[in-house]
C-alpha positions as CSV (number, residue, x, y, z in Angstrom):
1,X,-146.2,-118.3,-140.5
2,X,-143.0,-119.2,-142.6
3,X,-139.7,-117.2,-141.3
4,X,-136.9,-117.6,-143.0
5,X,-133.8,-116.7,-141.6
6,X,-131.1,-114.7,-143.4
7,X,-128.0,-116.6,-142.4
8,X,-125.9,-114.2,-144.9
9,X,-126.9,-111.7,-143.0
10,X,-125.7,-112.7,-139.3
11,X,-123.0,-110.5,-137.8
12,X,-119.3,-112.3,-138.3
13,X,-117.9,-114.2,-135.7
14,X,-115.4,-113.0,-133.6
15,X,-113.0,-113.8,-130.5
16,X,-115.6,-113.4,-127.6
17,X,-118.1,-115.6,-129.2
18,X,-115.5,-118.7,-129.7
19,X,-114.3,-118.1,-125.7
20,X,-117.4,-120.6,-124.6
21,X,-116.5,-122.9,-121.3
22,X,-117.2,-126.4,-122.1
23,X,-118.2,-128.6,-118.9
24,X,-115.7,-131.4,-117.8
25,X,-116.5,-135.2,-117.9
26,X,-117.3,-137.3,-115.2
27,X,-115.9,-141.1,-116.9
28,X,-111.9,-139.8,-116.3
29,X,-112.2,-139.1,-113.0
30,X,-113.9,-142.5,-112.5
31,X,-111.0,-144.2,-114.6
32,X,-108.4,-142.1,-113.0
33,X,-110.1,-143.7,-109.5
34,X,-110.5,-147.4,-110.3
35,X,-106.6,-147.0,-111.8
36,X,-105.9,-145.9,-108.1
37,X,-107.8,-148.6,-106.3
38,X,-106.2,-151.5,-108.5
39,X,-102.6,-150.0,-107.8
40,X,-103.3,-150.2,-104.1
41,X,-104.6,-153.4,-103.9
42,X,-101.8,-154.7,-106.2
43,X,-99.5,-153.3,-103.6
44,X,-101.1,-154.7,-100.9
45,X,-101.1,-158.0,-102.1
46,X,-97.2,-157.7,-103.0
47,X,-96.9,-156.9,-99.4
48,X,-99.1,-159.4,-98.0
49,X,-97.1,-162.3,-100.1
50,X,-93.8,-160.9,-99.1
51,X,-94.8,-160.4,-95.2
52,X,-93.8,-163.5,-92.8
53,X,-96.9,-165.4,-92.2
54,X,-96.6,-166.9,-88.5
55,X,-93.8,-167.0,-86.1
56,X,-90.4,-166.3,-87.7
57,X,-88.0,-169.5,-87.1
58,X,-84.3,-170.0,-88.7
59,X,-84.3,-173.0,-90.8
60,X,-80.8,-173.8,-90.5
61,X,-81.4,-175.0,-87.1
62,X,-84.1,-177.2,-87.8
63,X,-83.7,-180.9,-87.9
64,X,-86.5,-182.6,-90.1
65,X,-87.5,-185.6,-90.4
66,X,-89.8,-187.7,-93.4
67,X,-92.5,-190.4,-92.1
68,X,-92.2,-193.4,-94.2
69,X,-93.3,-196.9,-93.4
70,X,-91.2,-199.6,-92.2
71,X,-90.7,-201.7,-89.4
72,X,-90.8,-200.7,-85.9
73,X,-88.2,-202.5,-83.4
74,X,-89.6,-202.3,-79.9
75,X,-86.3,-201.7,-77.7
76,X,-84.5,-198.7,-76.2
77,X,-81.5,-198.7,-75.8
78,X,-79.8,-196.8,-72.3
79,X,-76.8,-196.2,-70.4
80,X,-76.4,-198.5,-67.9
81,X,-73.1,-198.5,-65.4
82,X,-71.4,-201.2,-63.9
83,X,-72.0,-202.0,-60.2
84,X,-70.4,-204.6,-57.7
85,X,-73.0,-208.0,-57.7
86,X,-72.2,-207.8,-53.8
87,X,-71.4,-205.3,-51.6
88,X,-71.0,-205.9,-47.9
89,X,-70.5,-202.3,-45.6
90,X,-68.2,-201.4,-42.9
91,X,-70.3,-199.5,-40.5
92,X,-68.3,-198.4,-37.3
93,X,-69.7,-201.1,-34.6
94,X,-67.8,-198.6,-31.8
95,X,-66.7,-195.3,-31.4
96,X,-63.2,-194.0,-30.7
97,X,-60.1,-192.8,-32.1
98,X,-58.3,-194.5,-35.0
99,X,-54.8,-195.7,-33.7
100,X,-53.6,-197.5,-36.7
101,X,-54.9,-198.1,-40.1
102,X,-53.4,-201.0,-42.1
103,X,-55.2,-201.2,-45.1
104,X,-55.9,-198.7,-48.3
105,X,-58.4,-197.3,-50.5
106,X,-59.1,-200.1,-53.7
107,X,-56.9,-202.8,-51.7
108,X,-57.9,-206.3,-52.2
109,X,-58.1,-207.8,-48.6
110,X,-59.0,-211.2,-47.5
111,X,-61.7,-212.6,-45.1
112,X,-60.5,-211.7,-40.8
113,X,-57.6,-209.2,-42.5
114,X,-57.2,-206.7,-39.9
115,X,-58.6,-203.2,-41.2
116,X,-57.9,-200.7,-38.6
117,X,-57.7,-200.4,-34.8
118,X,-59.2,-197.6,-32.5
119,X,-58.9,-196.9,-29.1
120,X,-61.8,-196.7,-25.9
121,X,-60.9,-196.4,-22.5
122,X,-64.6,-196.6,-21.8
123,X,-65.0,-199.9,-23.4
124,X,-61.5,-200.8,-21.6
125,X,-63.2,-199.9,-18.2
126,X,-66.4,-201.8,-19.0
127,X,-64.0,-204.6,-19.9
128,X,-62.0,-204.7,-16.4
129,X,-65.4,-204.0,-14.4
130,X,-67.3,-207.0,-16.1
131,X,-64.2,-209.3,-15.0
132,X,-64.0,-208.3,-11.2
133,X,-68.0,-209.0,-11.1
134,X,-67.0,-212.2,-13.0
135,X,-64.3,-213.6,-10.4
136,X,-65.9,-212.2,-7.3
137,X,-69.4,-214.4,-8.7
138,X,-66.8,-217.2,-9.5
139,X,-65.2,-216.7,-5.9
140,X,-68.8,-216.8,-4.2
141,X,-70.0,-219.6,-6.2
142,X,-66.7,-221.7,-5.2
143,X,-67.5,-220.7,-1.0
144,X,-70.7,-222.2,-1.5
145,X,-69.8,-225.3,-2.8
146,X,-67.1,-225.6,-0.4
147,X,-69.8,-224.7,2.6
148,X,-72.4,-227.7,0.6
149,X,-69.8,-230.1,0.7
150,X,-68.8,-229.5,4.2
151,X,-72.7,-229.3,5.4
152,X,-73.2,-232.6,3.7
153,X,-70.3,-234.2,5.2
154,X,-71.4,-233.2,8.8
155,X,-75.0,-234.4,7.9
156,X,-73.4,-237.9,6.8
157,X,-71.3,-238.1,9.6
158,X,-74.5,-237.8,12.7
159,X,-76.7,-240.0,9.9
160,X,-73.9,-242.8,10.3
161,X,-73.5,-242.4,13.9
162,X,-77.8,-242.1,14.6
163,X,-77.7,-245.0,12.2
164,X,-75.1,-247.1,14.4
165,X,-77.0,-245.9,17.4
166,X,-80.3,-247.4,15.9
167,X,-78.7,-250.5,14.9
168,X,-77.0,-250.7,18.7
169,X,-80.7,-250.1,20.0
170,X,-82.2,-252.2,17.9
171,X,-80.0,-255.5,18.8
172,X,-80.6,-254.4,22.8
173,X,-84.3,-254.9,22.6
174,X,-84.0,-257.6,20.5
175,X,-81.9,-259.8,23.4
176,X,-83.9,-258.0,26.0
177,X,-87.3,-259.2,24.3
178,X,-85.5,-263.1,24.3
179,X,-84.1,-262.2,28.2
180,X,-87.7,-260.8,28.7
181,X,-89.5,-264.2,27.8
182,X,-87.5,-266.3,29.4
183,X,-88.0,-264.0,32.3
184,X,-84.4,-262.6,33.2
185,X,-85.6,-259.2,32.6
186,X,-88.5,-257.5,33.8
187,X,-91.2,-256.2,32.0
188,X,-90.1,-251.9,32.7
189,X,-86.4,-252.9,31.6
190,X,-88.3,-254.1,28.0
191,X,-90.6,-251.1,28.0
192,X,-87.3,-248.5,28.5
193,X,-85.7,-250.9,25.8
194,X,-88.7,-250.4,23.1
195,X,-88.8,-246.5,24.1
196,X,-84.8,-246.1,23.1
197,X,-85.2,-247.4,20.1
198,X,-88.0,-245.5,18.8
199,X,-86.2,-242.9,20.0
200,X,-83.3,-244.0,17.9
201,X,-85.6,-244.6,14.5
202,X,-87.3,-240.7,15.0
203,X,-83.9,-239.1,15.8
204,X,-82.4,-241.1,12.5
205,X,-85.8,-239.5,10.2
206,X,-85.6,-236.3,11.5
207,X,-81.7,-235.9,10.6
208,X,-82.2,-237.5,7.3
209,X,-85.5,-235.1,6.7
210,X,-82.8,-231.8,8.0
211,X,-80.4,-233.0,5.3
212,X,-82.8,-233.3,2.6
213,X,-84.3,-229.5,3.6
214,X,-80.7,-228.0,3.8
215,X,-79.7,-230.1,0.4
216,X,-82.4,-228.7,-1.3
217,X,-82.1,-225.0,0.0
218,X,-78.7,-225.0,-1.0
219,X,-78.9,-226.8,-4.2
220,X,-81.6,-223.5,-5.4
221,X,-78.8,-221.5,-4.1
222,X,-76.0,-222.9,-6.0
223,X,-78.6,-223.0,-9.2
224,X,-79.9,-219.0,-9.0
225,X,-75.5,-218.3,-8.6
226,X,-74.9,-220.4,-11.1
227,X,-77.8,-218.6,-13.6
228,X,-75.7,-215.3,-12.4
229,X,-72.5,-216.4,-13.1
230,X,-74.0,-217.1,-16.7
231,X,-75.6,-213.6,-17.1
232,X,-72.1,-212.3,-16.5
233,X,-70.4,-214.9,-18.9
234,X,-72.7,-213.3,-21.7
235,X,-72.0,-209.9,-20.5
236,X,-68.4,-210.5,-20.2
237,X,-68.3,-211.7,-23.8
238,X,-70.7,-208.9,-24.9
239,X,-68.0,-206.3,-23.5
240,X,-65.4,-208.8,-24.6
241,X,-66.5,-208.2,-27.9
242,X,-66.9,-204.7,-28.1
243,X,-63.2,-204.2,-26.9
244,X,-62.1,-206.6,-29.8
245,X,-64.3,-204.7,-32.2
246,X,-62.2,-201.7,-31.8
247,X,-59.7,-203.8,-34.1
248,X,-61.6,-204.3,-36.7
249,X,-61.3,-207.1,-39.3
250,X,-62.6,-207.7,-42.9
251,X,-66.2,-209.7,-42.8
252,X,-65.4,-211.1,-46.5
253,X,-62.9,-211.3,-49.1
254,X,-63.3,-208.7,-52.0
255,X,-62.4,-205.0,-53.2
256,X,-61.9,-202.6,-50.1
257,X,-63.5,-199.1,-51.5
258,X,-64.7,-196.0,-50.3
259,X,-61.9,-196.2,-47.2
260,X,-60.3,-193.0,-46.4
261,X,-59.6,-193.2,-42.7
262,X,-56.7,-190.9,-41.4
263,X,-55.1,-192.0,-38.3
264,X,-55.9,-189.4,-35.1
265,X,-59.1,-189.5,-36.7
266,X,-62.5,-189.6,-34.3
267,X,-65.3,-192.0,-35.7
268,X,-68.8,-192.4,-34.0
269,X,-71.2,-195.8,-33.8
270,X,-72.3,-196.3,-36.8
271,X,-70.7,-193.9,-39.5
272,X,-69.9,-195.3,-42.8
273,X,-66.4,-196.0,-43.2
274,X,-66.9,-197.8,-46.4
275,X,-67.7,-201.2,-48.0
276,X,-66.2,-204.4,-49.8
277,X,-67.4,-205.1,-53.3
278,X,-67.2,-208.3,-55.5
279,X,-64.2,-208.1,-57.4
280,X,-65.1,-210.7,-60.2
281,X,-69.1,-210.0,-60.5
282,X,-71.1,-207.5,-61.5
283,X,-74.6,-206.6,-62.4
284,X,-75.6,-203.2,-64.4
285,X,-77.8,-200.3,-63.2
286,X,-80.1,-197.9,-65.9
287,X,-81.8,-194.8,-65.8
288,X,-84.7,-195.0,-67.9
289,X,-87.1,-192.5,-69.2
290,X,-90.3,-192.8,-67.3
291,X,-92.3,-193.1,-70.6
292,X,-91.3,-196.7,-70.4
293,X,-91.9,-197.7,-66.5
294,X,-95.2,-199.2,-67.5
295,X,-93.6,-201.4,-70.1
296,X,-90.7,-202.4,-68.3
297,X,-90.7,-206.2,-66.3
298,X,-88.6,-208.5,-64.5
299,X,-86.9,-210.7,-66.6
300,X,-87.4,-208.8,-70.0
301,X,-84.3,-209.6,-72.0
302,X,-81.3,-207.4,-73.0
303,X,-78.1,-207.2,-74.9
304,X,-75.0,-205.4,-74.0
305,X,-72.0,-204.3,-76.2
306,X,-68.3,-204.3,-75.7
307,X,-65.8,-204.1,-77.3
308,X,-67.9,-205.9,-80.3
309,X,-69.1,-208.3,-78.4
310,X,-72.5,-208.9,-77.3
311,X,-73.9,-210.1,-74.0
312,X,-76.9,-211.4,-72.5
313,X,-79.0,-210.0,-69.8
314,X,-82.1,-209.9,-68.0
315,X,-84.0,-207.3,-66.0
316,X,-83.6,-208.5,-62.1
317,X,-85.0,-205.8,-60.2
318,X,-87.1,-202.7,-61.2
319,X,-86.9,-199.6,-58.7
320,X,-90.6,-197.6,-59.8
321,X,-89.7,-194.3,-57.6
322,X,-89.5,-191.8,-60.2
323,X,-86.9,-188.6,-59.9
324,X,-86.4,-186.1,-62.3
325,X,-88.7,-188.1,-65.7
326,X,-86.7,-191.2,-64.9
327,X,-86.2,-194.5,-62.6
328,X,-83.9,-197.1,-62.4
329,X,-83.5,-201.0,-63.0
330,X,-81.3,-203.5,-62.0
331,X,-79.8,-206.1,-65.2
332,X,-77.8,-209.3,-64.3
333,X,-75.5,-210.8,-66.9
334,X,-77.3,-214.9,-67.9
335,X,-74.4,-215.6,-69.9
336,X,-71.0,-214.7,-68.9
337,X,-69.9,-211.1,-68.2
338,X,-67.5,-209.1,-70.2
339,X,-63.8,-210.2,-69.0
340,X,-62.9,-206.6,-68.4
341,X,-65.0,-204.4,-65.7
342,X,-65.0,-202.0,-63.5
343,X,-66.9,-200.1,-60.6
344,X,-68.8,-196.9,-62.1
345,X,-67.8,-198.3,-66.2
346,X,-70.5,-197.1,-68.6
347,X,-71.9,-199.5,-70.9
348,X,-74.8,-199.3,-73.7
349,X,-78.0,-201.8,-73.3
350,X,-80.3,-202.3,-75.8
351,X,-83.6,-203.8,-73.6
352,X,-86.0,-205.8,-75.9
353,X,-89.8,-204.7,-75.0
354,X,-91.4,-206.3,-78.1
355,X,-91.5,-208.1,-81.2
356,X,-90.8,-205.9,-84.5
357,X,-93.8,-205.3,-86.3
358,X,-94.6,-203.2,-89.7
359,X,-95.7,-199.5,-88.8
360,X,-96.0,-195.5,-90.1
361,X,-92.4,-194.6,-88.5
362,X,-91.2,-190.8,-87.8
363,X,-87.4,-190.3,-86.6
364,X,-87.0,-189.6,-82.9
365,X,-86.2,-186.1,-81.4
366,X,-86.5,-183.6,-79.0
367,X,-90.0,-182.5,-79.9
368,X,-91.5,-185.7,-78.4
369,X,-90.6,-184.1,-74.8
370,X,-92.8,-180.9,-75.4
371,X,-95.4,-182.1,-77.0
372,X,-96.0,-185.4,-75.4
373,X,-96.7,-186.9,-78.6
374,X,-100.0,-185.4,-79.4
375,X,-98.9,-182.9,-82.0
376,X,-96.4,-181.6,-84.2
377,X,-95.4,-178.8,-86.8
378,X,-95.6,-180.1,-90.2
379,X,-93.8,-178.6,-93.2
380,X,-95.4,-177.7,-96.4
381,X,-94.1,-178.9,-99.7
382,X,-92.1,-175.3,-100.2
383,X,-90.2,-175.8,-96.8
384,X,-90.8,-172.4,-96.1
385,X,-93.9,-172.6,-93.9
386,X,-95.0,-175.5,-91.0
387,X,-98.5,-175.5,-89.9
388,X,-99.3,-177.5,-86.1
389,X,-101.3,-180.6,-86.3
390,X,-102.7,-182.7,-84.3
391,X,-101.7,-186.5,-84.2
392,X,-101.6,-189.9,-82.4
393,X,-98.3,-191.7,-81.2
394,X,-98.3,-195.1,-80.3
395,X,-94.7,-196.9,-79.2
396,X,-91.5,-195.5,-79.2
397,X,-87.6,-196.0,-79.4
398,X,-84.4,-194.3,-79.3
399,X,-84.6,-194.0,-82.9
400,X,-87.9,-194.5,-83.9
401,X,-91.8,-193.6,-82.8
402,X,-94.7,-195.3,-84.0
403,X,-97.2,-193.1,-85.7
404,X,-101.3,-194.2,-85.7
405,X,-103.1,-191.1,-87.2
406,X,-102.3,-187.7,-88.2
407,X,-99.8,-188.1,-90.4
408,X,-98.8,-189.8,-93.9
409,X,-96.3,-191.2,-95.9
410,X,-93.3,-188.7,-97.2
411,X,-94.9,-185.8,-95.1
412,X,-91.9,-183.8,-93.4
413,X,-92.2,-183.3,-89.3
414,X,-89.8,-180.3,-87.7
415,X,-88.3,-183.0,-85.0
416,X,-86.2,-180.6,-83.3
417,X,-87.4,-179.0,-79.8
418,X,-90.6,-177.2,-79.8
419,X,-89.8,-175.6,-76.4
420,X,-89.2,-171.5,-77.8
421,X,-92.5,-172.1,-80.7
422,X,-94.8,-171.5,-77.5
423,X,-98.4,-172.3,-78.7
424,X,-97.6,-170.3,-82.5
425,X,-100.3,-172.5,-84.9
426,X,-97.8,-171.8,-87.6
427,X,-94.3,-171.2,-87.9
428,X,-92.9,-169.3,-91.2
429,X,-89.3,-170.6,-91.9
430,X,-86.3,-169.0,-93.2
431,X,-83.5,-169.9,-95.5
């Protein structure tokens, strides 16, 4: 069925019908979102490029330095100071009070010059006791000999009178043996005759046997006082020499220093009352870092500057005990010495380790000390920003360090101390 609609016959519009509500789109409140989401990560970008990125450092303290290739000179160069070649020191052999001082502080004094003199009754007593043991020994000794000389002379005397008797008894029985055989005498009178004179020959052996005995007794006597009297001779001179030690003398010729006696003033055995130095030669002493101890020899060479001049040197003595990172060695000038020095002057050494050879080179500086050489921050090409790396150091000098991997030519290293960067990976510099 066919309808047709009457559209002239619809009722005329009016204000309620046009008053429809029309639902709102969803694609502007999507824009209106993603318009949101791009401003905030635009902003949060901004801020993430303008926020420090690692630990904030001031750039105008920095001290940078470029690697570059070059030659490395193997040497360092340290302070060495001037010391006396030879030193002899006064120790005090005695105690006592100083009496007198004659010489000062810096003097030059000669070989025996007298010094200063204390005083020691003790060591006076000593003196005086020594000496009466002395003279009385000397006195004893002297009694003795006088007694061995007297002994022998009475043991001389009855030998030559037993001697005379034997001879006397000896011509008696010879005429009585003649008177006998021709028969004047009888035989008793030649018998008593014989007896007498052995008696004669055993009283003559027995006398001369005595004097032997008694000469030999004494002799051991007269050798044991004679061993005494030399104990006391050395002990005499021992005390002797204590009292003359109380004066005491220069043992060599040089440069008195380190002498401040004050007369009044009480020293004990052994203090330390100064020394005498060399005045004319001198040798150098260094502190060196102990980086270089194991690198360091006796008789590596040197060269030391003064006053524009240069001078030669060698390495005489090498002291390993280490105090505070450092140790010391000992230089001795080969070829003359500078004509002006003095005790305690400070002079620069430049000590030759190696031969210069070509290398990666990076200036020295603090950093070295708190890293040890195994890394270091390195800038980036906007100076703005240094990143820690890792690297390898090989030798090193006052100037210069010797770089084997990590690093390349015209990179820039912060060379300045690393001590307040802690263990920050990154540092984010500021101009």
């Amino acid at each position: 069925m066919h309808i047709k609609k009457n559209f002239d016959t619809a009722p005329p519009h009016n204000g309620a019908t046009m008053d429809v509500v029309v639902p709102r789109r969803r694609g502007k409140r999507v824009a209106a979102i993603g318009v949101l989401l791009a401003a905030i990560v635009i902003g949060a970008y901004a801020l993430w490029s303008w926020m420090p990125r690692g630990l904030q450092i001031d750039g105008a303290d920095l001290r940078v330095g470029q690697v570059t290739r070059g030659v490395f000179v193997d040497e360092v160069i340290v302070r060495a100071s001037a010391e006396p070649l030879n030193s002899v020191i006064l120790d005090a052999v005695e105690s006592g009070r100083v009496e007198e001082v004659f010489a000062t502080d810096g003097a030059l004094v000669k070989k025996g010059q007298l010094l200063f003199r204390i005083s020691n009754p003790q060591r006076n007593l000593e003196l005086l006791a020594r000496q009466s043991e002395h003279a009385v020994s000397i006195f004893n000794l002297s009694n003795l000999r006088v007694s061995q000389e007297a002994s022998a002379s009475e043991h001389q005397r009855r030998l030559d009178d037993l001697q005379f008797a034997l001879d006397q008894a000896s011509k008696q029985h010879a005429r009585n043996v003649r008177l006998a055989a021709q028969g004047y005498i009888s035989a008793v009178a030649l018998e008593e005759s014989a007896d007498k004179l052995a008696q004669q020959q055993r009283a003559l052996r027995q006398e001369q046997q005595s004097a032997a005995a008694e000469a030999r007794v004494r002799e051991h006597a007269e050798q044991q006082l004679e061993s005494a009297i030399h104990g006391l001779n050395s002990g005499l001179k021992l005390v002797s020499a204590t009292v003359e030690a109380l004066a005491v003398r220069a043992p060599v010729e040089g440069r008195l220093t380190n002498f401040r006696l004050q007369v009044g003033e009480s020293i004990a055995t052994g203090k330390n009352i100064g020394r005498i130095d060399d005045p004319a030669r001198f040798k150098l002493s260094a502190s060196v870092d102990e980086y270089y101890l194991n690198r360091m020899a006796v008789g590596r060479h040197a060269q030391v500057q003064q006053d524009g001049r240069n001078y030669a040197a060698d390495i005489s003595t090498i002291y390993p005990q280490i105090k505070d990172g450092r140790f010391t060695v000992e230089l001795m000038f080969t070829q003359g010495q500078p004509p002006v020095l003095n005790p305690g002057q400070s002079l620069d050494a430049r000590i030759t380790l190696g031969e210069p050879a070509s290398a990666l080179l990076l200036p020295n500086g603090a950093f070295i000390n708190d890293s040890g050489g195994a890394w270091v921050y390195v800038v980036d090409a906007a100076g703005r920003g240094a990143e820690r790396r890792m690297v390898r150091i090989g030798r090193r000098s006052n100037s210069q360090i010797e770089v084997l991997d990590g690093l390349s030519v015209g990179e820039k290293v912060i060379l300045s101390s690393y001590a307040a960067y802690g263990n920050s990976p990154r540092l984010q510099i500021s101009q």
